[in-house]
mmCIF file of the C-alpha atoms, coordinates in Angstrom:
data_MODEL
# 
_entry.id   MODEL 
# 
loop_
_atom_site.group_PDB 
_atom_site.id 
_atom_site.type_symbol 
_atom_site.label_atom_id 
_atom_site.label_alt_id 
_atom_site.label_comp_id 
_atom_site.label_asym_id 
_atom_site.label_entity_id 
_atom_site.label_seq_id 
_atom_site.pdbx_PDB_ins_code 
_atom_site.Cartn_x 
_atom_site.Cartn_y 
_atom_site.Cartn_z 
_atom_site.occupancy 
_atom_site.B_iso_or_equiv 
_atom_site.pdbx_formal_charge 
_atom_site.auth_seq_id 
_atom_site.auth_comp_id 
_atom_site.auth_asym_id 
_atom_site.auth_atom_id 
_atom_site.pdbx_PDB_model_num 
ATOM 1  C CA . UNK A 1 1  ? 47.916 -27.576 16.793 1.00 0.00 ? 1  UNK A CA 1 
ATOM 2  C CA . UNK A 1 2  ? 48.375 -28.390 20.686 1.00 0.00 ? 2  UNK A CA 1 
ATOM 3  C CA . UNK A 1 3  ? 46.312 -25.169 21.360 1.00 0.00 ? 3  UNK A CA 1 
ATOM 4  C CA . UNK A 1 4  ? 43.202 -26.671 19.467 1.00 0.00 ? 4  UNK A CA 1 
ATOM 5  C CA . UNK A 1 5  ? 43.556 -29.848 20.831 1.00 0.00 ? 5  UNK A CA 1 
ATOM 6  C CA . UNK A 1 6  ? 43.286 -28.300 24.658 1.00 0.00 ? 6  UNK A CA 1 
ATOM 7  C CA . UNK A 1 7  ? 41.308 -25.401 23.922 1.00 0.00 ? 7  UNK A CA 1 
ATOM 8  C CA . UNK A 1 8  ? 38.480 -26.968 25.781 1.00 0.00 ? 8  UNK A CA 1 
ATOM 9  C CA . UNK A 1 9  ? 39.067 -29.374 28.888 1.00 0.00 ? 9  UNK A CA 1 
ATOM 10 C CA . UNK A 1 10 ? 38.948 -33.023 28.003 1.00 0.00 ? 10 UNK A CA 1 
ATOM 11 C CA . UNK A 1 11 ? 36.925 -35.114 29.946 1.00 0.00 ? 11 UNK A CA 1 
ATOM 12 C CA . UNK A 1 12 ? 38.615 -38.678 29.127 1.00 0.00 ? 12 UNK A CA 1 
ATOM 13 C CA . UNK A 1 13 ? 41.396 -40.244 27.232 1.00 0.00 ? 13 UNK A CA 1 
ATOM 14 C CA . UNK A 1 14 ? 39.387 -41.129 24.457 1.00 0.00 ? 14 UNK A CA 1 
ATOM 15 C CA . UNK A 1 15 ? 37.824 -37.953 24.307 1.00 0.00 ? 15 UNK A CA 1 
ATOM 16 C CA . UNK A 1 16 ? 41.565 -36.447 23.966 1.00 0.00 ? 16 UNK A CA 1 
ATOM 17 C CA . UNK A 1 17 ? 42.681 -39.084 21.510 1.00 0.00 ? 17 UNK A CA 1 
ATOM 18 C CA . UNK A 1 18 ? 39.611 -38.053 19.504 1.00 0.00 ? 18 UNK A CA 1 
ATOM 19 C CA . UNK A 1 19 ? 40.496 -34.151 19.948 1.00 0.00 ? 19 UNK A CA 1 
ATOM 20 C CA . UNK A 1 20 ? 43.689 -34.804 18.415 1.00 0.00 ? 20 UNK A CA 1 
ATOM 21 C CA . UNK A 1 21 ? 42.851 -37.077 15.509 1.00 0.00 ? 21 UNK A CA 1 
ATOM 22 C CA . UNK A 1 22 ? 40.358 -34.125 14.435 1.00 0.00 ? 22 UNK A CA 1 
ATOM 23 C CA . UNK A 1 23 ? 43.127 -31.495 14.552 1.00 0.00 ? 23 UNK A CA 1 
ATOM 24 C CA . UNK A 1 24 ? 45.343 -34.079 12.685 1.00 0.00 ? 24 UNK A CA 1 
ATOM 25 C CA . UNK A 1 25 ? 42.814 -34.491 9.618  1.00 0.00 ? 25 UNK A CA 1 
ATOM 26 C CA . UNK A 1 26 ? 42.271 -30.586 9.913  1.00 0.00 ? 26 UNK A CA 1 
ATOM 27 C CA . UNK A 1 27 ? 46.241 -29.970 8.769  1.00 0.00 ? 27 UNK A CA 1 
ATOM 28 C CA . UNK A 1 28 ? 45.522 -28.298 4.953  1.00 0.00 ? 28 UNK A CA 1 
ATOM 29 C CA . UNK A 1 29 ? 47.839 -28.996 2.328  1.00 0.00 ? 29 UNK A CA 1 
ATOM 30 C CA . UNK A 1 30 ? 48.410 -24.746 2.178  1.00 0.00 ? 30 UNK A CA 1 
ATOM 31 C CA . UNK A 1 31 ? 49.457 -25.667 5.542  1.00 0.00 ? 31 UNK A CA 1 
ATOM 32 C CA . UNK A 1 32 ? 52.267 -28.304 5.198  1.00 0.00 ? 32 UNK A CA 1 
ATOM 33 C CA . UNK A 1 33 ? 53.307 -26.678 1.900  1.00 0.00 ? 33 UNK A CA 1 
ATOM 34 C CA . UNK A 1 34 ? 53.638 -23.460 3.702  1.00 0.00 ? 34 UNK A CA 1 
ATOM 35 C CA . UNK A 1 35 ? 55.397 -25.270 6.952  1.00 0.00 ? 35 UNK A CA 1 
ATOM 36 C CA . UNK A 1 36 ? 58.364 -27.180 3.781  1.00 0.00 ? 36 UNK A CA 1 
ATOM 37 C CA . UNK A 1 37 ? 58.566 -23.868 2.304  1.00 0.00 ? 37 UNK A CA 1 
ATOM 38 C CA . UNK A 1 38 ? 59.424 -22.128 5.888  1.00 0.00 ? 38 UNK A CA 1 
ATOM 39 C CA . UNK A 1 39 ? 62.151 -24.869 6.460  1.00 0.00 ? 39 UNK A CA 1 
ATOM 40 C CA . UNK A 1 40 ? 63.781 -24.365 3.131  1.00 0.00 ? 40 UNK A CA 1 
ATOM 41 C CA . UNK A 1 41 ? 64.275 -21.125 3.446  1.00 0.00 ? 41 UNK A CA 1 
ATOM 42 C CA . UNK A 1 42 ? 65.604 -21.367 6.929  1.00 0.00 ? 42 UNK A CA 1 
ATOM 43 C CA . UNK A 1 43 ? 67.855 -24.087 5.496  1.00 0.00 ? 43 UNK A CA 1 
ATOM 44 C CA . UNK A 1 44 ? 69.431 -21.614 3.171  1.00 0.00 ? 44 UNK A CA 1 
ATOM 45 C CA . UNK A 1 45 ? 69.778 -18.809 5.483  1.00 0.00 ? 45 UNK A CA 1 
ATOM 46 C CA . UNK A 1 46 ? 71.662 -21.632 7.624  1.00 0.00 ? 46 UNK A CA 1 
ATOM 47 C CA . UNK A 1 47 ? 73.888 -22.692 4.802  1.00 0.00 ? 47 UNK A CA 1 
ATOM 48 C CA . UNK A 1 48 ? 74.474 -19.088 3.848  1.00 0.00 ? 48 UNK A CA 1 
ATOM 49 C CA . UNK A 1 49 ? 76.132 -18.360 7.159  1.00 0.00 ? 49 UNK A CA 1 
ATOM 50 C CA . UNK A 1 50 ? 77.726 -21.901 7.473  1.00 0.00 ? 50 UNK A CA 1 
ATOM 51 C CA . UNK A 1 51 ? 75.600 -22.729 10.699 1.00 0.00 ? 51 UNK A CA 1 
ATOM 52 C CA . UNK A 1 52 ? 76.259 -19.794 12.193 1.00 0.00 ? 52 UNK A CA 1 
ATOM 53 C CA . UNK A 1 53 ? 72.799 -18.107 14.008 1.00 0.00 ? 53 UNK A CA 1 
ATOM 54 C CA . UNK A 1 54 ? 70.647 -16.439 11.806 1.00 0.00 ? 54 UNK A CA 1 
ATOM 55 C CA . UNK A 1 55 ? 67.752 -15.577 13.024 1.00 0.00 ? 55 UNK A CA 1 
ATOM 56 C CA . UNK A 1 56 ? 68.505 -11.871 12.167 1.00 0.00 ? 56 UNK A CA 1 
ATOM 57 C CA . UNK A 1 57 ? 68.524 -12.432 8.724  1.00 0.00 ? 57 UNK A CA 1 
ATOM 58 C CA . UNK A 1 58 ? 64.897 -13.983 8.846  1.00 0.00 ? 58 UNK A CA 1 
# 
């Protein structure tokens, strides 16, 4: 998301604020059901090695 809000150079604040409203209302619900399902399964590779790291396992 921050790399389509300052893909282009803003000229203003408001220009900026409006920038990142756009790339707000852009977000998909594939998107945030994808991003939940991500963190779940993290979560269980986390539980499965009791906190341990386990970014091998991913």
């Amino acid at each position: 998301l921050k790399t389509k809000v300052y893909e282009t150079r803003s000229e203003n604040l408001e220009e900026l604020q409006e920038k990142i409203v756009n790339v707000l209302n852009s977000i998909t619900l594939d998107f945030l059901t994808n991003v939940i399902e991500t963190f779940y399964v993290h979560l269980r590779h986390c539980q499965v090695v009791e906190g341990h790291q386990f970014e091998h396992l991913i």
